[in-house]
C-alpha positions in Angstrom: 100.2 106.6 97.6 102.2 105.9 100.6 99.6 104.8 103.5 96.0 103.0 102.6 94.0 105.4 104.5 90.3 105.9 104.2 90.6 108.5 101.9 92.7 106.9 99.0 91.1 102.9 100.1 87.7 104.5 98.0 90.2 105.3 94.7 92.1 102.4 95.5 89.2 99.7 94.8 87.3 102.5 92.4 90.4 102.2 89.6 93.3 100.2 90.3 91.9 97.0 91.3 89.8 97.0 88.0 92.2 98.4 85.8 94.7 95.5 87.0 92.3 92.8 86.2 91.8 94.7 83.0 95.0 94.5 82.2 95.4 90.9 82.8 92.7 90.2 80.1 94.1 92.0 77.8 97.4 90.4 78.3 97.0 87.5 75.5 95.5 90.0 73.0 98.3 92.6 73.6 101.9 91.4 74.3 102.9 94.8 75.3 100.6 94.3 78.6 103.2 91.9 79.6 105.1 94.5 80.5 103.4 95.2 83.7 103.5 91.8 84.9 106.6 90.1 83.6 109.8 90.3 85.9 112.5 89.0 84.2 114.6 85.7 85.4 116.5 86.2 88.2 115.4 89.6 88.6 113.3 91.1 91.2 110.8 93.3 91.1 112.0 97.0 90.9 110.6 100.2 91.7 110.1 101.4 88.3 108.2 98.4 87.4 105.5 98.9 90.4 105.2 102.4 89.5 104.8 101.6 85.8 102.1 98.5 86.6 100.7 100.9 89.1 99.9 104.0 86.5 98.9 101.7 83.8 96.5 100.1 86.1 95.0 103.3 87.0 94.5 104.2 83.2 93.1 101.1 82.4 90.6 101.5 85.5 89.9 104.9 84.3 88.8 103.6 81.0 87.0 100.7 82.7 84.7 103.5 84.5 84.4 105.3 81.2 82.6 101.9 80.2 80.8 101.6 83.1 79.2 105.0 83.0 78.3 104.6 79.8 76.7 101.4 79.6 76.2 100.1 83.2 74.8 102.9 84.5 72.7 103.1 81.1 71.7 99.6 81.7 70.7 101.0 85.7 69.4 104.1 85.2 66.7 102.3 82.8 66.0 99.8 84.7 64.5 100.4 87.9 67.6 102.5 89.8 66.4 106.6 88.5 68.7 108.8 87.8 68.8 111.6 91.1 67.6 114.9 91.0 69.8 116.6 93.7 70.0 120.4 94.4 73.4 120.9 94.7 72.8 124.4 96.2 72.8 122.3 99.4 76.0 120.5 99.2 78.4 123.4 101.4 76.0 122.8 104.2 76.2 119.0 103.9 79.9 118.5 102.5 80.8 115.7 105.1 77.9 114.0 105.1 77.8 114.0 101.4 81.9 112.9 101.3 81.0 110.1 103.8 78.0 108.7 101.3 80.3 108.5 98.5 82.8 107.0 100.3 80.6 104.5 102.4 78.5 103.7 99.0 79.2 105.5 95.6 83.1 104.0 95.9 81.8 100.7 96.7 79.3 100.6 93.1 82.6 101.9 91.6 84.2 98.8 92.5 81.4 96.7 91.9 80.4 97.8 88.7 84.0 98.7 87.2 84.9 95.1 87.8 82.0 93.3 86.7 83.1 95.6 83.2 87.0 94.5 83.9 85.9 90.5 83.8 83.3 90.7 81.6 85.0 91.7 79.4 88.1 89.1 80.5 85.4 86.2 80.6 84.6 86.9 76.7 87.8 87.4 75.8 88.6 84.0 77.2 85.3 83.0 75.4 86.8 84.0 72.5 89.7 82.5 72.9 88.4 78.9 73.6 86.1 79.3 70.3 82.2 78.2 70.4 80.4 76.3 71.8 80.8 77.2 75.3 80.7 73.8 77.0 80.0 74.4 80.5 82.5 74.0 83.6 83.4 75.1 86.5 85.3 78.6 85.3 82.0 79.1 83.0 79.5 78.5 86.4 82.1 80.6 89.1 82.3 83.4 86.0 78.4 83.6 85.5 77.8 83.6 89.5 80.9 85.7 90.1 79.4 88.7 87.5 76.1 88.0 89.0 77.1 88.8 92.6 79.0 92.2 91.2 75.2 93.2 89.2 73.2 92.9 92.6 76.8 94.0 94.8 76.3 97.3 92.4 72.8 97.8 92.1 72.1 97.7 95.7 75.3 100.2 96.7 74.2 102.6 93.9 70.9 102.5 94.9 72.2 103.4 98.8 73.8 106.2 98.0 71.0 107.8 95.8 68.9 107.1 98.3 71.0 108.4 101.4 72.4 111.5 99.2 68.7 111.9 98.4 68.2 112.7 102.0 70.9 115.5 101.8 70.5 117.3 98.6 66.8 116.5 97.6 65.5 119.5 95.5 62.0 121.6 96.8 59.0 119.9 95.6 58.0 120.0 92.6 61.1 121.0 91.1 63.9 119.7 88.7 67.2 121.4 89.7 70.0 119.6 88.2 70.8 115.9 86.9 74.7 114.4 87.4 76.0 113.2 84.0 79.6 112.1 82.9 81.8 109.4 84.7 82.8 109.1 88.1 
């Protein structure tokens, strides 16, 4: 990826920013993590390194959206956000539209949602770590509200692009036509 441009920003914040934080909570659990973010002394980062760091991070993000699809949007589709019924007969007619709603929304809950799996799963590792009971501070209150924010920050973009993709590929009334399964 040499440029951030609008179409690799989406797949940018989608994987790698998730499947770096990711990574970082699974440093203290697995020492060869520290691979990706431990420069020698005196030594400087090195292009090897990056790319290393940067494939990892995309393979842990990958993962992370494996756990998302499978529980978050679980969690979602059960709880108030259904699960589209699109007729994708339609999508050659409305290809750019349809591009520009996943990029203006669906990358966004990609983000949202990944991450809140990415330091969830950090914040009970480090749970975990510190042993029980939790006693409540100011990492425990910014975690809780922090995961919070990324629950409504995903809902609400998920349900946007449902509804705006709706608009574009909404099956004839009356009729079931197709349901969207697997990870994204």
């Amino acid at each position: 990826m040499r440029d951030v441009t609008p179409d690799n920003f989406g797949l940018l914040i989608a994987y790698l920013l998730p499947g770096f934080v990711a990574l970082r909570a699974l440093r203290p659990l697995v020492p060869e993590v520290a691979v990706v973010f431990d420069v020698p002394a005196g030594a400087g980062p090195t292009v090897g390194g990056f790319l290393y760091g940067t494939l990892a991070s995309v393979s842990a993000g990958l993962v992370v959206s494996a756990v998302r699809w499978a529980v978050v949007d679980w969690v979602y589709h059960r709880t108030g956000i259904p699960e589209p019924d699109w007729n994708f007969r339609k999508l050659p007619a409305n290809l750019a539209a349809f591009e520009s709603h996943v990029q203006d929304h669906y990358r966004y809950y990609q983000f949202y949602a990944n991450m809140l799996v990415a330091l969830a799963a950090g914040y009970a590792l480090t749970l975990a770590a510190r042993g029980w009971p939790v006693h409540w501070g100011r990492l425990d209150i910014g975690a809780v509200g922090l995961l919070t924010i990324l629950v409504l920050g995903s809902r609400d973009s998920l349900r946007k692009y449902y509804r705006r993709t709706e608009a574009l590929l909404s099956p004839p009334s009356g009729r079931r036509v197709s349901r969207i399964h697997g990870p994204a």
